[in-house]
C-alpha positions in Angstrom: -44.9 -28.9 125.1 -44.6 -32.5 123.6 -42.2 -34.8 125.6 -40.5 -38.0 125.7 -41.1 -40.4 129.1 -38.3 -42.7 129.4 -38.9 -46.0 131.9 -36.3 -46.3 134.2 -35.5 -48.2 137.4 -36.8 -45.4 139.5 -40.3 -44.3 137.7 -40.4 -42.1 134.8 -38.7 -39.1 133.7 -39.2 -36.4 131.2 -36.7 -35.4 128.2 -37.7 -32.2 126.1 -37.0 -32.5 122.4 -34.6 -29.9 121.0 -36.4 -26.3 120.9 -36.3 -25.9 117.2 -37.7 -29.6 116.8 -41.4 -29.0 114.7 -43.8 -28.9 117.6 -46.8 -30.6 115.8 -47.1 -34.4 116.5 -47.6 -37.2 114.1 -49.5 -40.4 115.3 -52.2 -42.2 115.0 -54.5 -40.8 118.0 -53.7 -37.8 116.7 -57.4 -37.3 115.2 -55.5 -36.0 112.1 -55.5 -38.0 108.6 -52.1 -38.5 107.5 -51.2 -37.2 103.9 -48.5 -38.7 101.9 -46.5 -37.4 98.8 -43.9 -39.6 96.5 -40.4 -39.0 95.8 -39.1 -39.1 92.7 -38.1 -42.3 93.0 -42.3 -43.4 93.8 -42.0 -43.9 97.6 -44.7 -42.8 100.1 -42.8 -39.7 102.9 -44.7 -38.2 105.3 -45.3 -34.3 104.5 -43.4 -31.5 105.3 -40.0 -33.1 105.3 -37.2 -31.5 107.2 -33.7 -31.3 105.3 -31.2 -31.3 108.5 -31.8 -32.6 111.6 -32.7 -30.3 115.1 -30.3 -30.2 117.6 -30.6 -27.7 121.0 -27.6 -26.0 121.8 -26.4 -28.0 124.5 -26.5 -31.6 122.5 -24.9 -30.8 119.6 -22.2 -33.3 118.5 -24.3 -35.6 120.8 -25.9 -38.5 119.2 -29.6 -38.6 120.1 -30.4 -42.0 119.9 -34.2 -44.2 119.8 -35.1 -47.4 118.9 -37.6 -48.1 116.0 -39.8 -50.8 115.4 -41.4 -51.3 112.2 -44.2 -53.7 112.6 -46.7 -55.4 110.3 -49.2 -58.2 111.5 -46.9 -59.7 114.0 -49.1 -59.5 116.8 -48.0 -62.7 118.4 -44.4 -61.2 119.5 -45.1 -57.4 119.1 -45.9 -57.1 122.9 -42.8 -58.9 124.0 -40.3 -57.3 121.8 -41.3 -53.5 122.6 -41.4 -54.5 126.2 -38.1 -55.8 126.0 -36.7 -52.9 123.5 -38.2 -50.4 126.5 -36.0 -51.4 129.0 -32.8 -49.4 127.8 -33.7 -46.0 128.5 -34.3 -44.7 125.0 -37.1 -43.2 123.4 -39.1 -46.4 121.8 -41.1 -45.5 118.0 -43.4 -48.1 116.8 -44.5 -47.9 113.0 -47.4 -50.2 112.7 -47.3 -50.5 108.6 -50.9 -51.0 108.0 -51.7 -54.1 110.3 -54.9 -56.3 109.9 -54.6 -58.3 112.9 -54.6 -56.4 116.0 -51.4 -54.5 116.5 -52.9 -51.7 116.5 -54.5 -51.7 119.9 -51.2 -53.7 121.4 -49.4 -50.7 120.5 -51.7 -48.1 121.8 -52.2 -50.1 125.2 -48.7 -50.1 125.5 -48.3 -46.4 124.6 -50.8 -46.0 127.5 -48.5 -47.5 129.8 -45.4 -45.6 128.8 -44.1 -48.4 127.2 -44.2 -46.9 123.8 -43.3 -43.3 123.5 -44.3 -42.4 120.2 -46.2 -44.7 117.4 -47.3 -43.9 114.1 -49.9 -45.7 111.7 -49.5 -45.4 108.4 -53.3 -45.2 105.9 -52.3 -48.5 103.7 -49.1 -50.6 103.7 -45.7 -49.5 102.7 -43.6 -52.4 102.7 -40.9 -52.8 105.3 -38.7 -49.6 103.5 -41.6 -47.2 103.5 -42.3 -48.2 107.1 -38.7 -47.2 108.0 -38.6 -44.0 105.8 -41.7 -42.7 107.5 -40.4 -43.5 111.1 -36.9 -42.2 110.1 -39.0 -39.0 109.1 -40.6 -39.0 112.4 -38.0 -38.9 114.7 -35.9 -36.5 112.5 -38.6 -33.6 112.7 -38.9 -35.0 117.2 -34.9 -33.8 116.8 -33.7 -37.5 117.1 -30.1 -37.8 114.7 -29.5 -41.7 115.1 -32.3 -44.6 115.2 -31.4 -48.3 116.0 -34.3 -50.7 114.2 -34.8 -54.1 115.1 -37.6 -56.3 113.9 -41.1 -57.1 115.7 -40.4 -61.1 115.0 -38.3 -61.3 117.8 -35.5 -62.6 115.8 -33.5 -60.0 117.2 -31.4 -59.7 120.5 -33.0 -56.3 122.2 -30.5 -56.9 124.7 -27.9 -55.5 122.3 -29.2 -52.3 121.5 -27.1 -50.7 124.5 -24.1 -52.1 122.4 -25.2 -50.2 119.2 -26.1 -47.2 121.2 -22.8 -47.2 122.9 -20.7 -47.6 119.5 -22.5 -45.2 117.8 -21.8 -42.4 120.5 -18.1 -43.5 119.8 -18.6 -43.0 116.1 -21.9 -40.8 115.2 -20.7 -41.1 111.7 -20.4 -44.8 111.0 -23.7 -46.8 109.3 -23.8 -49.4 112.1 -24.7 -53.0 110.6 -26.0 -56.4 112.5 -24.5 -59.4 111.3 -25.6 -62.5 112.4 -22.6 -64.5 113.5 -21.9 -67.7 114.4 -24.5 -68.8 112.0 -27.8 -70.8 113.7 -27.7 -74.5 112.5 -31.4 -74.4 111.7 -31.1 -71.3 109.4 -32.6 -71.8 106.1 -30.4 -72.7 103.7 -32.8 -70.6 101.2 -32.1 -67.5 103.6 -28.1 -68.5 103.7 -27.9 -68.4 99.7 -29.9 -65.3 99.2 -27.4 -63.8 102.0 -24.0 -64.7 100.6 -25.6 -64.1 97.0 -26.9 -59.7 98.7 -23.1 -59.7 100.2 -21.3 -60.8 97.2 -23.4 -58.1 94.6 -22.5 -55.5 97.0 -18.3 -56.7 97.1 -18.7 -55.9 94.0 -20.7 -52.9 94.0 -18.6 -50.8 96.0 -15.7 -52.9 97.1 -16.9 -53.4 101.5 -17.0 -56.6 102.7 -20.3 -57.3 104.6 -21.2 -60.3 106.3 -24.9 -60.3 106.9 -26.6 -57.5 104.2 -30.1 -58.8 104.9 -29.9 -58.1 108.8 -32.6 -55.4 109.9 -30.7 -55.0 113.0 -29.1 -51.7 112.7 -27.5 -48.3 113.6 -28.7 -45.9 111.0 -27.7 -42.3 111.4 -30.6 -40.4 110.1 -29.2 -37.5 108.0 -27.9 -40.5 105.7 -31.5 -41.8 105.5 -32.5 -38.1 104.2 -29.7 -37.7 101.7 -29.2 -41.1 100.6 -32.0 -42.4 98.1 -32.6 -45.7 97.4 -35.3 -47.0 94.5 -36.2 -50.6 96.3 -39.6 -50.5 97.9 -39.7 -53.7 100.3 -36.5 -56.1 101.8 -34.0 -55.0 99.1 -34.2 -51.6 100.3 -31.8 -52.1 103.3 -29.2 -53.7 100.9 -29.5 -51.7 98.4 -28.4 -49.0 101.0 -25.7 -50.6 102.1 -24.3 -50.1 98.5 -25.2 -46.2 98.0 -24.2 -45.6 101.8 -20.6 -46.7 100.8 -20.6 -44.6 97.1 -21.6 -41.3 99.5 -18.8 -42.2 101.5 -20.7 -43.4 104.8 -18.7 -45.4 106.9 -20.3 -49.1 107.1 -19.1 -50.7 110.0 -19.9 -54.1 112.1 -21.9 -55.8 115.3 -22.2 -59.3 116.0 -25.6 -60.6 116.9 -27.1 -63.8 118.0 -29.1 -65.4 114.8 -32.0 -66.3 116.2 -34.7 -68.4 114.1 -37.7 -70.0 115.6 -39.4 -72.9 114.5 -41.3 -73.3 111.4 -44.6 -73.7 112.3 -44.2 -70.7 115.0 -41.9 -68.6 112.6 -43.6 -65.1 110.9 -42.1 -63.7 107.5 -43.4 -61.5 105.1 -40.9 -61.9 102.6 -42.0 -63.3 99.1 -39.1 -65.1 97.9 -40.4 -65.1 93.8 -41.8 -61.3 94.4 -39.0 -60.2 96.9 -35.9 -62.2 95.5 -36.6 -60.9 91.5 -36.8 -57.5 92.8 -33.1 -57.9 94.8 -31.8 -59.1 91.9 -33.3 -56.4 89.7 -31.5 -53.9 92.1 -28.5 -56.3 92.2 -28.0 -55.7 88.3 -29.2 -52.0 88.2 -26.6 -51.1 91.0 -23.6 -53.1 88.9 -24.6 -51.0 85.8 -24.1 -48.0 88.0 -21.0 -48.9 89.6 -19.6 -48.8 86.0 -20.3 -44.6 85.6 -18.2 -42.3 87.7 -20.4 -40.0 89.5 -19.9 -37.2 92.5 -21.8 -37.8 95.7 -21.7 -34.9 97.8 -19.3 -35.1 101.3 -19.0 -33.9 104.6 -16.7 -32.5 106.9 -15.9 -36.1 107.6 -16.5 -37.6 105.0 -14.8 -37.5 101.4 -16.7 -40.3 99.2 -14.1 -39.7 95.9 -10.8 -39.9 97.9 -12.6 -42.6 100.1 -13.6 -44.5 97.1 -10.2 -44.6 95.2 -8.3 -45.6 97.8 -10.6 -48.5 98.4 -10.9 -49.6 94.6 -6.9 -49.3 94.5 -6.7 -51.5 97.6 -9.0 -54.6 96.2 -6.6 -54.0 93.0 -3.9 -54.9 95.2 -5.6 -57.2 96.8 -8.7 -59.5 97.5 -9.0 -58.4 101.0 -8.8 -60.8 104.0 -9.5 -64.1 102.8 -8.7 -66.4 105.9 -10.6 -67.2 109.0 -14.3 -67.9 109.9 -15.6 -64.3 109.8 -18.4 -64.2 107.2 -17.3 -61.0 106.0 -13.9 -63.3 104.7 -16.7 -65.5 103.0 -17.9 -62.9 101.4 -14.5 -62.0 100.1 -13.4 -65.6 99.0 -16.6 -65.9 97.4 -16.7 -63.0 95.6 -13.0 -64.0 94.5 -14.5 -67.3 93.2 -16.9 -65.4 91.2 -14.7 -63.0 89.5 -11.9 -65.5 88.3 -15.1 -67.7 87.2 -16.4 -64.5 85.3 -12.5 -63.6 84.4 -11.8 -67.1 82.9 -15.1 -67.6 80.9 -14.6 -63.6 79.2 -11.0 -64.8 78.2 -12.7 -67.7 76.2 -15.3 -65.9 74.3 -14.2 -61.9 74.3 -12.2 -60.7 70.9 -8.5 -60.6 71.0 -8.4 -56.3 71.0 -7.2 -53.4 72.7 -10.9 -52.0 73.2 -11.0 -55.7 75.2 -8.2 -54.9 77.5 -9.3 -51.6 78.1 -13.1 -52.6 78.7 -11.7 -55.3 81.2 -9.6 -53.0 82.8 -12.3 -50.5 83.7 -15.0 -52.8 84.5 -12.4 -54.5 87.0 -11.7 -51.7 88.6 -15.0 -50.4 88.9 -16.5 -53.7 90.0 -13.5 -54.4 92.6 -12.3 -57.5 90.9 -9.2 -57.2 91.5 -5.4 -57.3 89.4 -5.8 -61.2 89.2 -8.8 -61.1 87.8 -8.2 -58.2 85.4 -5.1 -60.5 84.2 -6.6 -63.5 83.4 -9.7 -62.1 81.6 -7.4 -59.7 80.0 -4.6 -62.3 78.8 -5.6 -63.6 75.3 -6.1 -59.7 74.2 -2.5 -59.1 75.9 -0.7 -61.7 74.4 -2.2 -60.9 70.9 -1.1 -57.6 71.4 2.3 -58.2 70.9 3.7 -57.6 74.1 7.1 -59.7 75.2 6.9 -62.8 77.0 9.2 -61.4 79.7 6.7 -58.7 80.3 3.6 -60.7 80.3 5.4 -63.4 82.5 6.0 -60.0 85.0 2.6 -59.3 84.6 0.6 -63.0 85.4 3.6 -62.8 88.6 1.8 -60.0 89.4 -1.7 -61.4 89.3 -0.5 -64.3 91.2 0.8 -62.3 93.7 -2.5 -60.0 94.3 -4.1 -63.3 94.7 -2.1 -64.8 97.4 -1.8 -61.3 99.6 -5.3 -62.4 100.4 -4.3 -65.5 102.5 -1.8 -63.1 103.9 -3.6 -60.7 105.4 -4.6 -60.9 108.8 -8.3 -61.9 109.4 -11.3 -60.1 109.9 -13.1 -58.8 112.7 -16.1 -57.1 113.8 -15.5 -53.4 114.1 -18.1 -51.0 114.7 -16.7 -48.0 112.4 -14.6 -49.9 110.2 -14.2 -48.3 106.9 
């Protein structure tokens, strides 16, 4: 029988997976040659996939919880960050995405010495979202229902993943997100445009207010990585789920985290800002076109993505959302404010005076989470041509106004790890 050996302050012990977790292993050493199928959306899953995740009889309702690293020629600070992820007492998964300079044998030495408990290599690279699907796949068939990732840069704080661990176990259910916060004063401002720029699209997409989208740092319950698909294949991917996360109903909740950026000569990144950043916004745009058809996501006992989603879109009708304080997550909202009375104020110069204009604003406002204010003022050349009194339109433009300042109103933002 397989087993997990956890490091501990007093030697080793054993933990058996659940008893109707697959018992044929997946790794590298395994002398076996991995095959790999595509989804229908193109991206590389290991075979066989599972559709609900194993549980023994004893731990069900009980988050099992390990800590993956995706990896890809980062040799330089792979050894320190597993040794550091290790020390938590939870299972630690390595997926080495195709490495050419050396991770390989760093990880298997440190698998020797029970530093790593399971690792897998995959036969050519994935990207950083195939790397996470196929270790997400690995620990769902080893009977696993949570995994917290954190990158091998060592730009993440290991010494927080007992803080995820210990908010998911309060909330199983929520999509636990790192946001970097206060900000580092030597963070490209490059990185800090394309981050408010991710946060704002997905305002808009699906009406939560996020204040670090790029962060890898995560919580991610794994049947939502099963049911949820996304079409990114590289950095966009964990974005991009933020978005479809929300639409299925997921709650996306928030951890602070250190940002940590080394220097530039010392700093590793894969990320290809003309490749990388024209994909994101090719998502960006696709996901906006989207947000404009209804569709049903399937729920859950606990979750109810329709009634979830309406009450949200009705509430960023009413309202902006928090728009004071230093949380970035109240950037995110007074930017995406900015942004839509911009977008609001340029489509009441050039759109026709109509009633197929009022009613096109209307739904693509509330679709999009722009708000009553915005709908108004993109909305009030077609209004007034319509005929309608100028007592009534005064009420109305009151009422825009109004939306617009319960924003400052509201009490600030904070991090939350299950808010909805």
């Amino acid at each position: 029988m397989s087993s997990w050996r956890h490091r501990t302050g007093m030697g080793s012990k054993t933990e058996t997976p659940a008893r109707d977790a697959p018992r044929r292993k997946i790794s590298a050493s395994s002398g076996r040659r991995s095959r790999f199928r595509s989804t229908p959306t193109g991206f590389p899953i290991m075979p066989d996939r599972v559709t609900k995740t194993s549980h023994s009889d004893e731990a069900v309702g009980v988050p099992r919880i390990a800590v993956l690293v995706p990896t890809y020629d980062n040799r330089d600070t792979l050894e320190s960050v597993l040794r550091a992820a290790a020390d938590h007492d939870l299972p630690l998964v390595v997926i080495d995405d195709a490495s050419t300079d050396g991770c390989e044998a760093i990880i298997a030495d440190l698998r020797q010495r029970g530093v790593v408990h399971q690792s897998f290599r995959v036969p050519r690279n994935l990207g950083k979202a195939g790397a996470l699907r196929a270790g997400f796949e690995l620990l769902r068939r080893s009977g696993f229902t949570h995994a917290i990732t954190c990158d091998s840069d060592a730009q993440h704080d290991t010494d927080l993943i007992p803080v995820f661990a210990e908010a998911t176990r309060r909330s199983p259910g929520a999509y636990l997100l790192g946001c970097r916060f206060p900000l580092h004063p030597d963070q490209p401002r490059r990185n800090l445009i394309g981050r408010t720029s991710s946060n704002v699209a997905i305002r808009a997409h699906c009406g939560i207010a996020v204040g670090d989208s790029p962060c890898g740092f995560r919580c991610w319950p794994l049947e939502l990585a099963a049911t949820v698909r996304g079409l990114s294949g590289r950095y966009a991917w964990e974005e991009e789920m933020i978005t479809r996360a929300a639409w299925a109903g997921w709650p996306v909740g928030s951890i602070d985290v250190p940002a940590i950026y080394h220097a530039r000569d010392t700093r590793v990144s894969h990320y290809r800002f003309r490749r990388d950043w024209s994909e994101g916004i090719g998502i960006y745009l696709l996901l906006l076109g989207e947000a404009l058809l209804p569709r049903i996501h399937r729920g859950g006992p606990d979750r109810h993505p329709f009634r979830t989603a309406f009450l949200r879109r009705f509430d960023r009708l009413l309202s902006p959302g928090p728009l004071r304080g230093r949380r970035p997550e109240a950037a995110t909202n007074r930017w995406f404010l900015l942004v839509a009375l911009v977008l609001a104020t340029f489509v009441a110069m050039v759109a026709p005076a109509s009633t197929a204009t009022i009613a096109a604003i209307a739904w693509a406002g509330w679709r999009w989470h722009a708000g009553f204010a915005a709908i108004v003022i993109a909305s009030l050349p077609s209004l007034d041509a319509s005929g309608m009194s100028r007592s009534i339109l005064e009420w109305v433009v009151l009422a825009g106004g109004a939306s617009l300042l319960s924003g400052f109103l509201r009490p600030g933002l904070r991090a939350t790890p299950a808010a909805r």
